[in-house]
Residue frames as qw, qx, qy, qz and C-alpha x, y, z in Angstrom:
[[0.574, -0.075, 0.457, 0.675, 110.04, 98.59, 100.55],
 [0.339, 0.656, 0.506, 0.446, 107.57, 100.67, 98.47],
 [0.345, -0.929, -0.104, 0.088, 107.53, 103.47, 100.99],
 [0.435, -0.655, 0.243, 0.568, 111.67, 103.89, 100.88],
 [0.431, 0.147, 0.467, 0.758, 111.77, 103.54, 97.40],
 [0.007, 0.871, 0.458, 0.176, 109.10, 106.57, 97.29],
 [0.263, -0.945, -0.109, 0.161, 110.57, 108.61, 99.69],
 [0.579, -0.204, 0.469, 0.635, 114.25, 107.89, 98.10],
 [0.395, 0.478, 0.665, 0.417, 112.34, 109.12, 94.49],
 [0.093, 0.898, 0.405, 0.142, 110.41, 112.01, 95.17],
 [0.274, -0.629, 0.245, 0.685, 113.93, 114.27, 95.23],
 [0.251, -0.145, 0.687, 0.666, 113.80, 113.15, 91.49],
 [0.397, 0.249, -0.125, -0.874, 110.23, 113.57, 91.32],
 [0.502, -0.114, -0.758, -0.401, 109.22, 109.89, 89.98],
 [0.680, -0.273, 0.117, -0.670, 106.52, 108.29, 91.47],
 [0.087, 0.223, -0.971, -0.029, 106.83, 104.47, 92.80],
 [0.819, -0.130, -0.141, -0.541, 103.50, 101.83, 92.74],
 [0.271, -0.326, 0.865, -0.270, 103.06, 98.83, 94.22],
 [0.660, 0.108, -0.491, -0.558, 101.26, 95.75, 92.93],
 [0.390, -0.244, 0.803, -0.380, 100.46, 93.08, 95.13],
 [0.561, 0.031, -0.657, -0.503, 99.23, 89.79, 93.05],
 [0.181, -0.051, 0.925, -0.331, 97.35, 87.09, 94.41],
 [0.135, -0.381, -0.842, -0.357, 93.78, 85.31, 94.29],
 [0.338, 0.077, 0.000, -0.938, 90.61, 87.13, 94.35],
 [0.276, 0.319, 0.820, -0.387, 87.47, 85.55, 96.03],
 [0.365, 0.148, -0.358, -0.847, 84.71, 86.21, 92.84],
 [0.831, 0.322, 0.178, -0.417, 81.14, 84.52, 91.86],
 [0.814, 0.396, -0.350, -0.241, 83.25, 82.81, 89.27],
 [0.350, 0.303, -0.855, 0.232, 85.57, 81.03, 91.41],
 [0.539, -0.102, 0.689, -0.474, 82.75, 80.37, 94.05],
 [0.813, 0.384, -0.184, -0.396, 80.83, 78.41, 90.60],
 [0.851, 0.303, -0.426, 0.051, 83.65, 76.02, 90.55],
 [0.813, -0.319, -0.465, 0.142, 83.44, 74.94, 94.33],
 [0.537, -0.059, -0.585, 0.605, 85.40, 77.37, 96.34],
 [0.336, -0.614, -0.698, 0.149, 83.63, 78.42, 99.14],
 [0.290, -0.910, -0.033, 0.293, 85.39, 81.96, 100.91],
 [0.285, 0.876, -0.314, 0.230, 88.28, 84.13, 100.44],
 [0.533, -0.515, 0.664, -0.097, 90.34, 82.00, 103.26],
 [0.850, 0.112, 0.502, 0.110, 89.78, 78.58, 101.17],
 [0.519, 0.853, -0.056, 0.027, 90.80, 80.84, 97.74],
 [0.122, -0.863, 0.489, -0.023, 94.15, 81.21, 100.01],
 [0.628, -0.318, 0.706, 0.085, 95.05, 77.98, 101.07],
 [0.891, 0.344, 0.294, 0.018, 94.24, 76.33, 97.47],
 [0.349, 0.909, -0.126, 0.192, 97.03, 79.22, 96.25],
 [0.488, -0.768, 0.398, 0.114, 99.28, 79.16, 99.54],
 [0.688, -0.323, 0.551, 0.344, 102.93, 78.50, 97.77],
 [0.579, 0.659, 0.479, 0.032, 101.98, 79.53, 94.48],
 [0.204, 0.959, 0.021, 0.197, 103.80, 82.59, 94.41],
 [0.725, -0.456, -0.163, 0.490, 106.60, 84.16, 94.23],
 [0.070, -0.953, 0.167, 0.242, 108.53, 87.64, 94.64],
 [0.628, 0.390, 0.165, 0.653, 110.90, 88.94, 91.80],
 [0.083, -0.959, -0.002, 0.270, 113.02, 91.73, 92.76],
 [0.714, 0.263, 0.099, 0.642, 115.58, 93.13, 90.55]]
């Protein structure tokens, strides 16, 4: 979706980003028991959700 809304833009010049949230595997979340970036998911999985307007 970022990619058509780019190529749709860049007649007008604007630029389009993309942000992708979510959980991030760090020293401070291993400190308080989780283990990998895979266990970081599942404790998250459902957590989110996508707002488009």
């Amino acid at each position: 979706m970022t990619r058509r809304a780019a190529q749709w833009f860049a007649q007008y010049h604007i630029r389009v980003n993309n942000i992708n949230p979510g959980p991030i595997f760090t020293g401070m979340v291993k400190e308080s028991g989780v283990e990998s970036q895979a266990a970081m998911g599942e404790l998250h999985k459902g957590k989110f959700t996508t707002i488009c307007r």
